[in-house]
C-alpha positions in Angstrom: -97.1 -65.0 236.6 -94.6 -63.0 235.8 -92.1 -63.0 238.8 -90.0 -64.4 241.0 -89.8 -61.3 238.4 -88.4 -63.7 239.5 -92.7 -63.0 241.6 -94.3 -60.9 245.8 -92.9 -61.6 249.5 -91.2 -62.1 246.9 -91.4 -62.1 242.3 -92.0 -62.5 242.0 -89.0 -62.5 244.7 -89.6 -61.3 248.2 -91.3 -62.1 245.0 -94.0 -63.7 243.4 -93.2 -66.7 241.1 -93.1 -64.4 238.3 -91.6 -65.9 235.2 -89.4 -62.7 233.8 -87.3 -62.6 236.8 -84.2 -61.3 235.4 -83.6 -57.7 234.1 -81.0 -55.4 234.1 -79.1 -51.9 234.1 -76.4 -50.2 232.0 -73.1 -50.9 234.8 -70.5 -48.9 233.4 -67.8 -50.9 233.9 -65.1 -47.8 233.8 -67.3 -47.0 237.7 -66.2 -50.3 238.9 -62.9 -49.5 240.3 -61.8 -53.1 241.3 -61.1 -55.7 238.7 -64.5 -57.6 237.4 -62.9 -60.6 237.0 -59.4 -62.1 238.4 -57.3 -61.7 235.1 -55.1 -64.8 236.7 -57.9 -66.6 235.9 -60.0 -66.0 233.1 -63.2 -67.4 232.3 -63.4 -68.4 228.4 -66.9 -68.6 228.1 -67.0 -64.4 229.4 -68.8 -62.9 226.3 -68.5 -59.2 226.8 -68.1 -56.5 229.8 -70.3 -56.0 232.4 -71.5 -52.8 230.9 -72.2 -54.3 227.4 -73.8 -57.7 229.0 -75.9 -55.4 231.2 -77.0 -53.0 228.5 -77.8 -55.9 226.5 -79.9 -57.3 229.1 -81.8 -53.9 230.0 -83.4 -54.2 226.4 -84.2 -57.7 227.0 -85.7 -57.1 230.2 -87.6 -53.8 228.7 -89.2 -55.5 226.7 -89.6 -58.7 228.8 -91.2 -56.4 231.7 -93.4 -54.5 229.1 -94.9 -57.5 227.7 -95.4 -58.9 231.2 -97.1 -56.2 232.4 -99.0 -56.3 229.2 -99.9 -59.5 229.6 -101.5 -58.7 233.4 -103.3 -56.0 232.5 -105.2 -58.1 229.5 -105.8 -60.8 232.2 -107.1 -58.0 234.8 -109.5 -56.7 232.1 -110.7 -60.3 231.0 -111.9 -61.7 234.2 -112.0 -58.7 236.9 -110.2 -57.0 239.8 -112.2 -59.6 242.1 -113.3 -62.8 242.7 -112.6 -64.6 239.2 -109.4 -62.6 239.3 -108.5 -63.4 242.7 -109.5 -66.9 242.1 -106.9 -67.4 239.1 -104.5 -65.3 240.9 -104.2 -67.7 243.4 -104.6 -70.8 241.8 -101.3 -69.6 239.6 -99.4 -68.9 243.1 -99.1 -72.9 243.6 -96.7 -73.9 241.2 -94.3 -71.4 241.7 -94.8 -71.7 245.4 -93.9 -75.0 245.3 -90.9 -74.6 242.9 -89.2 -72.3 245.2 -89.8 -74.2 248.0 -87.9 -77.1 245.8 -85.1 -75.4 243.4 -86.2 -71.4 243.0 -84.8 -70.8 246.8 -81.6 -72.4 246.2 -81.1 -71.2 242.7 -79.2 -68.2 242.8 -78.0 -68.8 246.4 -77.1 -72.2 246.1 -76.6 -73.1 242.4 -75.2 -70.6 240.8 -72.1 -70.3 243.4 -71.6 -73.6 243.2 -71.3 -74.0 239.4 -69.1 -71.1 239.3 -67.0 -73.0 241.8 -67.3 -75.8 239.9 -66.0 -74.3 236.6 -63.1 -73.0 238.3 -61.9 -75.9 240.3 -62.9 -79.0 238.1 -60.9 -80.2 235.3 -63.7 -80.4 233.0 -65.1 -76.8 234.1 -67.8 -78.1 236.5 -69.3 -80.0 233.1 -69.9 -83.2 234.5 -71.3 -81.9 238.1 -73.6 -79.4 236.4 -75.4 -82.8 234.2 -75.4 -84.7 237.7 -76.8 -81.6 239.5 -79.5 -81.1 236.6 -80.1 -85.3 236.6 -81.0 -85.5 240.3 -83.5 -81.6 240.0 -85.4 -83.4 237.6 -86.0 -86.6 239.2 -86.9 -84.3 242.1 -89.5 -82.1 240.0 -91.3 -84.6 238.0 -92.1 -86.3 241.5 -93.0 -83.6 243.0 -95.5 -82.4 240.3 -97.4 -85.7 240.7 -97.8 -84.7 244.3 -98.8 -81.6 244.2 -101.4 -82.2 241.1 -102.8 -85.0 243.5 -102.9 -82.2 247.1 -104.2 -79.3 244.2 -107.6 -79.2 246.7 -105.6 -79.2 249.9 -104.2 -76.2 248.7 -106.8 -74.3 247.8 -108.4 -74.7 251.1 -104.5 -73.5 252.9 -105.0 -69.7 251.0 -108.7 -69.7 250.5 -110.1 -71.2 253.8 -112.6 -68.4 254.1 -113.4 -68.1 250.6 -116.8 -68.8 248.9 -117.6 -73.0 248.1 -117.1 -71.7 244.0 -113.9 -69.6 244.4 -112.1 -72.7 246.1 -114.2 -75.1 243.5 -112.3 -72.4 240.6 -109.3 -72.3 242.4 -109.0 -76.1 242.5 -110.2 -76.3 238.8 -107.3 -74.0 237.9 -104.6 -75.4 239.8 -104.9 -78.9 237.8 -104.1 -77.1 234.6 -101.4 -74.8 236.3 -99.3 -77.1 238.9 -97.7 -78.9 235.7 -95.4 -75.8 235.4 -93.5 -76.8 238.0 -91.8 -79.1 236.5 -91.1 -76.2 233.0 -90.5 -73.4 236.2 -87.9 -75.9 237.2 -86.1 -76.7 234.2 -86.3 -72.7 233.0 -84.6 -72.0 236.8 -81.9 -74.7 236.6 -80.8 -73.7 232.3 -81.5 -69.8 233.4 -78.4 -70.8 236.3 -76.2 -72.8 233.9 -76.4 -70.7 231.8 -75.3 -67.1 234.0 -72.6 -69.5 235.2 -71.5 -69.3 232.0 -71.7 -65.7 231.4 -74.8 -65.9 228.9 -77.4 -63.4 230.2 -79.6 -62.9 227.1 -82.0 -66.3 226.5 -83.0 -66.1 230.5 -83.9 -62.5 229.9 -85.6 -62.7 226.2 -87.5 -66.3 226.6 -90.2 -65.2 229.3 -91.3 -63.0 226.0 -92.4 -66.4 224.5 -94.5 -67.1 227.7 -95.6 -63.2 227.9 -97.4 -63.9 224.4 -98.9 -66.9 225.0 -100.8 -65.4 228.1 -101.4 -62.2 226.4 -103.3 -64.5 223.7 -104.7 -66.4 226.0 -106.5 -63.4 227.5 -107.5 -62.1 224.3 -108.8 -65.2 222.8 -111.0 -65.5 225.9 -112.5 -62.0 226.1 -113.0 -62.6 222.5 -114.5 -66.1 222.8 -116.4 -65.6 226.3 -117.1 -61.5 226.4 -116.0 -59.1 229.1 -119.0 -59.4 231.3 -117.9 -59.4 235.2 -118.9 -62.7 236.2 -118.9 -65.0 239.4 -116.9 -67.8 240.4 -120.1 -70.1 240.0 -120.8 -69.0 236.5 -116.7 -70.1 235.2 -117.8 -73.1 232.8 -114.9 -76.1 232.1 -114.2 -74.8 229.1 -113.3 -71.1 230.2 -111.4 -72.7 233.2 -109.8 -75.1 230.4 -108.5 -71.9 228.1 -107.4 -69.9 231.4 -105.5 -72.8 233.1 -104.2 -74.3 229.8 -103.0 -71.2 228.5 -100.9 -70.4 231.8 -99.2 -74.1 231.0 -98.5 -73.5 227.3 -96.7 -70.1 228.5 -94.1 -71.6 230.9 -93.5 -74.5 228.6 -92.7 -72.1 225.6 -90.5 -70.4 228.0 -88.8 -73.3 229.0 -87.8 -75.3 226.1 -86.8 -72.0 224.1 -84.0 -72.0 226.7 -82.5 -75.4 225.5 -81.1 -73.9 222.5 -79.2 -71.5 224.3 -77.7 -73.9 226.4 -76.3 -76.0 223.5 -75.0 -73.3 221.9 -72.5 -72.7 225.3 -71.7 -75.9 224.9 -73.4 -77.9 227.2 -74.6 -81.3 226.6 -76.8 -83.0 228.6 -76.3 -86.7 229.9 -77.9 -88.7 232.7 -76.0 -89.0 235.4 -77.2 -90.7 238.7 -73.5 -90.9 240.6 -74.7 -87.9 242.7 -72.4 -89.1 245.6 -69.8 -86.7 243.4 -72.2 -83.7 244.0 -70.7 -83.4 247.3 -74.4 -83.9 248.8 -73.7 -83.7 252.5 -72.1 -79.7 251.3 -75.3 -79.4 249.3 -77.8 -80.3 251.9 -76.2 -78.4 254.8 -76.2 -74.7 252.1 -79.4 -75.8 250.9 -80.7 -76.8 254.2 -80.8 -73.5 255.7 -81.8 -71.9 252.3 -85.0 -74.0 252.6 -85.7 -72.4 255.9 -85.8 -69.2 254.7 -88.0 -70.2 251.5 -90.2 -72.2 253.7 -91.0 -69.1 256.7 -91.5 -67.0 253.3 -94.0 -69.1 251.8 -95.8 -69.8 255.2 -96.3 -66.2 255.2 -97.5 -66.1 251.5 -100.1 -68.6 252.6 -100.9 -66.1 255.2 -101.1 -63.2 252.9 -103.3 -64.9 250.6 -105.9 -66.2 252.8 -106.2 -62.9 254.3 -106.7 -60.9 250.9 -108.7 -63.9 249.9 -111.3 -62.7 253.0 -112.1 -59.2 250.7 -115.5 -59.1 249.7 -116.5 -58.2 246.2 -115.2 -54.6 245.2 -112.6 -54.1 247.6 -108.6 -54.8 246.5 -107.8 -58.7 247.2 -105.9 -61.2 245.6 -105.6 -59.8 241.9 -105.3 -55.7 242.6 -102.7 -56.9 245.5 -100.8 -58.8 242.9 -101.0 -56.0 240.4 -99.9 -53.9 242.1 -96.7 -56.3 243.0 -96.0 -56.3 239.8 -95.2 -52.9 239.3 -92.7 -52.9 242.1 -91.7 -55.9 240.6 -91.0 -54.0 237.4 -89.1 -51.7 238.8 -87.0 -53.8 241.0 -86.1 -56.4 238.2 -85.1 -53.4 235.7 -82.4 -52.2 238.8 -81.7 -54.1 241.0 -82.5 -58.1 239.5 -80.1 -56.5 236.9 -77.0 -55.8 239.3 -77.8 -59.1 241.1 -77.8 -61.1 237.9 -74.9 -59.6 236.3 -72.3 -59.7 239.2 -73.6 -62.9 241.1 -71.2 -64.7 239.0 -68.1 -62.0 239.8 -69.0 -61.7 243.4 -68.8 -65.6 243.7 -65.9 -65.7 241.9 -64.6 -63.2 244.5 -65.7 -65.3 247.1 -63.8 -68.2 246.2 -60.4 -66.3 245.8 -61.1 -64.2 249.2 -61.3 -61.1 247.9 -62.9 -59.3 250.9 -62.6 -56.0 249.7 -63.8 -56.4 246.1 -67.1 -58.5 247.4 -67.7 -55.1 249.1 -66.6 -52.7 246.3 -69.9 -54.3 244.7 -72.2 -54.5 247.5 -71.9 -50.7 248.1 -71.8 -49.9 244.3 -74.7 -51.7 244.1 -76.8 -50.4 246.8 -75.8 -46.8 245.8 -77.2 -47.1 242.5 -80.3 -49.2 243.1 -81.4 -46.2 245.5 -80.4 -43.6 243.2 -82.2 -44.7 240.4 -85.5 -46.4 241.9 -86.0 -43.4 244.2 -87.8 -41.5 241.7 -89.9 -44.6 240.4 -90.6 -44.9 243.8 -92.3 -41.5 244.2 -93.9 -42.3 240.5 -96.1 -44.8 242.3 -96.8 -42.8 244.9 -98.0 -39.1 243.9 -99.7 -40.9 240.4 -101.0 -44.2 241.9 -104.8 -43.4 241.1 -103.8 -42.3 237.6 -101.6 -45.5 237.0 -104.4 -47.3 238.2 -106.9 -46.4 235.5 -104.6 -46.1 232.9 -102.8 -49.5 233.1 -105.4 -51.7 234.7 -108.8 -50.2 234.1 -111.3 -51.8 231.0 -114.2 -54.4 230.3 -114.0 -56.5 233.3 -111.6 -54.4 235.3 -113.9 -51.5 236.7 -113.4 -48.0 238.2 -113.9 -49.6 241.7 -111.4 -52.2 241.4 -109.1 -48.6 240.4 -110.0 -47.0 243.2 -109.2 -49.5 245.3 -105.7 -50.4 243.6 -104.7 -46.4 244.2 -104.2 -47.1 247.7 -102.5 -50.3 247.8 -100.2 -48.7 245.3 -99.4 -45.6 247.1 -98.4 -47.3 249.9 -96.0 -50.0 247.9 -94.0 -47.2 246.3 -92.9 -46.4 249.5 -91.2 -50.4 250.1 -89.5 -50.1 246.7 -85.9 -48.8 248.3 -86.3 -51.2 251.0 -87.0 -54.3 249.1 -84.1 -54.3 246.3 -81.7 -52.9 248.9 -82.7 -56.0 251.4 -82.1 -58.3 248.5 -79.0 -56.8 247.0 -78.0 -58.0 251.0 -79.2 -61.4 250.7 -77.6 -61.9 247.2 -74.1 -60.8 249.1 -74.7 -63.3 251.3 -75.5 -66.2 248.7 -72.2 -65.5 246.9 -70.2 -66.3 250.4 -72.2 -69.6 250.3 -73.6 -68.4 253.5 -77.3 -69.1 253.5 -77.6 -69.6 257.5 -77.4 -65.9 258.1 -80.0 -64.8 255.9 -82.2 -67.7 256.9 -81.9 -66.6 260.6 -81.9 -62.9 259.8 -85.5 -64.0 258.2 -87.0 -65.8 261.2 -87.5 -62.3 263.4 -87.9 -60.5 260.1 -90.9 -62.7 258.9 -92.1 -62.5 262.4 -92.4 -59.0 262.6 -94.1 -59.1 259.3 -96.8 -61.4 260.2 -97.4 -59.7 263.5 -98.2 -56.6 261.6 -100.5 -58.0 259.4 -102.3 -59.9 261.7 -102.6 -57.3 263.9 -104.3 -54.9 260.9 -106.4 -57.5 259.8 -107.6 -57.5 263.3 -107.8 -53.9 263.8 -109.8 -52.4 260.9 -112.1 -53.8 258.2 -111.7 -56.6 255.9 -111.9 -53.3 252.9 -108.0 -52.2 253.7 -106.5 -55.5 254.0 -104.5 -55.2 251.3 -102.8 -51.8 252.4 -101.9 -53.3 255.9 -100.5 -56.4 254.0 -97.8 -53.9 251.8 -97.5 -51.9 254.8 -96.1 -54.6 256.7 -93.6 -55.8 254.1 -92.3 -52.1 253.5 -91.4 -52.3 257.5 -90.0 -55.8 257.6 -87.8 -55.1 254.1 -86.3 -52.2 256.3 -85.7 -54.4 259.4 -83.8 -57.3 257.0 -82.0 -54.7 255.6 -80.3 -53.1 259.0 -79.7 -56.6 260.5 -78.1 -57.8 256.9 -75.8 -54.6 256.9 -74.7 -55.3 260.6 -73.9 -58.8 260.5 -72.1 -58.5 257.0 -69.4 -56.0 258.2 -68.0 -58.7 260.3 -67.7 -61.2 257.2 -66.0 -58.4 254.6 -65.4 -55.9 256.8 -66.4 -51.8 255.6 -69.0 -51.5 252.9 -68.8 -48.1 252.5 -71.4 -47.1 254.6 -70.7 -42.9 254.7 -71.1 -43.4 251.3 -73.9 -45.4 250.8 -75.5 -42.8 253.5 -74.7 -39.4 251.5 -75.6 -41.4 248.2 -79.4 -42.4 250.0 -78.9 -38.7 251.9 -79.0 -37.1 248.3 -81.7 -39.1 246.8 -84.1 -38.5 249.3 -83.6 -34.9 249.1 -84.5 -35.1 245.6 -87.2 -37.4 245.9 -89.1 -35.2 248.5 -88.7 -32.1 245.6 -90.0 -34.6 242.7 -92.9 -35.6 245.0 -94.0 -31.9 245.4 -93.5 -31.0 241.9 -95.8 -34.3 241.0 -98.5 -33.2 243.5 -98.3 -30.0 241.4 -98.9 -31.7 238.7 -101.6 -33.8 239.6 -104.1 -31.0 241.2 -103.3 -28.8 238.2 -104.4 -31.7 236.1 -107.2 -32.9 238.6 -106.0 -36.6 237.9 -107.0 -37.6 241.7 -110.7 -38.2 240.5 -111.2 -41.6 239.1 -111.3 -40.3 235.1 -111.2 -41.7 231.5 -108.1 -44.0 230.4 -107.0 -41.3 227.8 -107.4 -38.8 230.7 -105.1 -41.1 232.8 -102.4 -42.0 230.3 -102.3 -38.2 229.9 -101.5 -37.4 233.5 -99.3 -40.3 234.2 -97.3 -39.6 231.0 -97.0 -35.7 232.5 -96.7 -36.5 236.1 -94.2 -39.0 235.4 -92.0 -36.5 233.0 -92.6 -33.7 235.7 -90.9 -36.5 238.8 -88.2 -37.7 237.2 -86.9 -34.0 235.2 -86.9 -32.4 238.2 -85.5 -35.2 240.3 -82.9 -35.9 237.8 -82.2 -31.7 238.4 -82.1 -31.7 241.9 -79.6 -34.9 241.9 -77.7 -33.5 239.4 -77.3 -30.2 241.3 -76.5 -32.6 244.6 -73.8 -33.5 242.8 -75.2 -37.3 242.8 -72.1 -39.3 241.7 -74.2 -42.1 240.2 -77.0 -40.1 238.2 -73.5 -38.6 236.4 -72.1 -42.0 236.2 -75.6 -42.7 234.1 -75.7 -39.9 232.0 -72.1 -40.5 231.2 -72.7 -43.9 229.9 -75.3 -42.9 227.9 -73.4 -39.8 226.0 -71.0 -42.6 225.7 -72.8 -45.4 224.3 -74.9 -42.3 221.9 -71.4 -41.4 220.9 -70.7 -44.9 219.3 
């Protein structure tokens, strides 16, 4: 699962344990008015400018996303949009469940500042904390994968109490093959942070490739070996659950040990260290601790979610259309705003240390202007064409035109949470690079609670056939409530983030999103994509409707005078020029 893409709630992640969690966007470093980095002290390792690392990463995470999504549309047409799908859907949640709840919470929140602060403060550049750090997350992983291979049917039964005796039988099946990976998500998480420490973006971003292919094979190999037929949980034999299950562990190993190399080459040598006194363990556990909170309320409402979509019956969007469908938003939020996140974590933490207020600010409002810029129309892409992405991304062999039809609403309704979500995390991030993990943590307690109150109360309300909308419904609201509290409480910490500007900036794109969204409606009754038709038929309108959105939103933002749209175009001409 590609996630986390980071993963959803959440990559994904508010992701799903999704393994391509890092993407990126052209910064132009000449729209960054502040310094990057204090030139009183450099950083040695720095390869490049923000705008070359990020541009370098965008390609990366192109092509990391495209083969991702690849990779879950081959595995949505090999075993179905229900209960086989749902099954392995779930069963794959586990691991990276349970590595967030360990290391993925605390990695960019936790880690990464303090390895920065490390580098800068220790005489040997944080070297030996980082081996003592990476010693004592191993000893931690390899126990807990034990523990969790041994509880594999306790889980099943947490997110599929309701489901049928052979789905939790499959689920179980799976989850033997698949909780191994927490120990590979682990090691990926902890090199992927060592190694954006030290200002080397591109293996995190290119390696998921490696795990992309694998899966993508896998899924081949078994339509190949085992046909396309739409099958039940009952009819999976061992060796089909063997191929599935040991195919998902061969990915994230790939992925993970490709990393190593990367992490030599910065220099970084690994040695056993168990003095972990010197890791300043009391500092650790009270940041972690409350960052453990807030991955723990997340995933108790992943369980939730999952036991509820778990309830659909056959031909109705559950587990597997739900996740798709996360993975598109996913998609879009990793290429934007993963990609801000990633490439000034380091700066803002550096920032941090140094008390420089004003310039942790510069990026927070920088960043949240541009992420809602540029996602807006992608946002109204989902929307106005979710029945024609539907068919023309997920639809074939095992993947039918009801398991479409009932993906075009859950997607409709996600566009809409795309803003919300990358916004609310480009918050949390700011947060994470103060080493303040308590706010967001207690920020997520009414948040979460909102959330599940909303769901629950749908579930209750109408039939077991809508689930799934009510579920995205209810995370678009509580992404918006997390990101009002977040804004409020941070203006005490750095004081101003630019708020009239981040309002004319959101103002301007939602001015131009409404226009795009009529114009695509246009299109789409001209075109009569809003009947379930053939894939070419699909591909043609989504290829037109999406053209049609994004011309005439780029138009109407250019003729808004939309400050960051120019500051893209510019860096394009720019880079074109060279």
């Amino acid at each position: 699962m590609n996630p986390p893409e980071r993963l959803p709630i959440d990559d994904r992640t508010a992701r799903l344990p999704f393994d391509d969690r890092t993407a990126a966007l052209p910064i132009d470093e000449a729209t960054v008015a502040l310094p990057l980095i204090d030139p009183s002290k450099p950083e040695p390792e720095t390869r490049g400018t923000a705008a070359s690392n990020s541009a370098m990463m965008a390609i990366g995470s192109l092509v990391s996303r495209g083969t991702g999504f690849l990779r879950t549309a081959v595995m949505a047409m090999a075993l179905g949009g229900f209960l086989v799908g749902n099954a392995y859907t779930t069963a794959q949640v586990f691991p990276g469940m349970i590595y967030e709840l360990l290391i993925g919470g605390i990695m960019s929140s936790v880690l990464v500042p303090m390895i920065v602060r490390a580098r800068k403060q220790d005489a040997d550049r944080g070297e030996a904390y980082t081996q003592r750090l990476l010693t004592l997350s191993l000893i931690v992983l390899g126990i807990t994968t034990v523990l969790a291979i041994l509880c594999a049917p306790l889980l099943a039964l947490a997110y599929a109490s309701k489901a049928t005796v052979a789905s939790k039988d499959l689920i179980t099946a799976l989850s033997y093959l698949m909780l191994p990976t927490i120990f590979f998500y682990g090691l990926s998480g902890l090199c992927g942070a060592i190694l954006n420490a030290r200002h080397s973006f591109a293996a995190p971003v290119w390696t998921p490739i490696l795990n992309n292919l694998v899966v993508i094979g896998t899924g081949v190999f078994y339509m190949v070996t085992f046909g396309t037929e739409l099958i039940l949980p009952g009819q999976m034999t061992r060796t089909q659950v063997l191929v599935l299950g040991g195919g998902f562990l061969l990915g994230i190993v790939t992925q993970a040990l490709a990393l190593l190399p990367a992490l030599r080459r910065t220099g970084f040598r690994f040695k056993v260290r168990t003095d972990f006194r010197k890791l300043g363990l009391r500092h650790l556990g009270r940041v972690g601790g409350w960052m453990f909170c807030y991955v723990i309320v997340n995933q108790l409402a992943l369980m939730l979610l999952f036991n509820l979509l778990n309830r659909s019956p056959e031909g109705k969007a559950g587990a597997l259309i739900y996740n798709n469908v996360f993975l598109l938003l996913m998609m879009a939020h990793g290429i934007f705003a993963v990609s801000i996140i990633t490439a000034l974590l380091p700066r803002m933490s550096a920032a941090a240390v140094d008390g420089r207020a004003e310039e942790i600010s510069h990026y927070l409002s920088r960043g949240i202007r541009m992420v809602t810029v540029l996602l807006a129309p992608i946002a109204v892409i989902y929307s106005v064409l979710a029945l024609p992405i539907s068919v023309a991304l997920f639809q074939g062999f095992a993947f039918t035109a009801q398991a479409s039809e009932a993906s075009r609403w859950v997607l409709l309704v996600a566009g809409l949470t795309l803003v919300p979500m990358s916004v609310s995390q480009l918050f949390n991030f700011t947060y994470y690079s103060l080493q303040d993990t308590k706010t967001p943590a207690l920020i997520n307690l009414p948040v979460v609670s909102l959330r599940l109150s909303f769901q629950l109360a749908w579930f209750a309300a109408t039939t077991v056939a809508v689930t799934a909308v009510g579920m995205m419904i209810g995370n678009g609201l509580s992404f918006i409530v997390a990101g009002l509290l977040s804004a409020m409480l941070l203006r005490r910490r750095i004081g101003r983030i630019g708020l009239r500007g981040i309002s004319v900036a959101m103002a301007k794109a939602f001015v131009a999103a409404i226009i795009a969204a009529v114009a695509g409606l246009l299109t789409v009754y001209l075109l009569d994509a809003n009947q379930t038709a053939s894939k070419a038929d699909a591909w043609v309108a989504m290829i037109v409707g999406s053209i049609v959105i994004c011309g005439v939103y780029g138009l109407v933002a250019l003729a808004l005078r939309t400050q960051e749209v120019n500051d893209v175009l510019g860096l394009v001409r720019r880079k074109l020029g060279r």
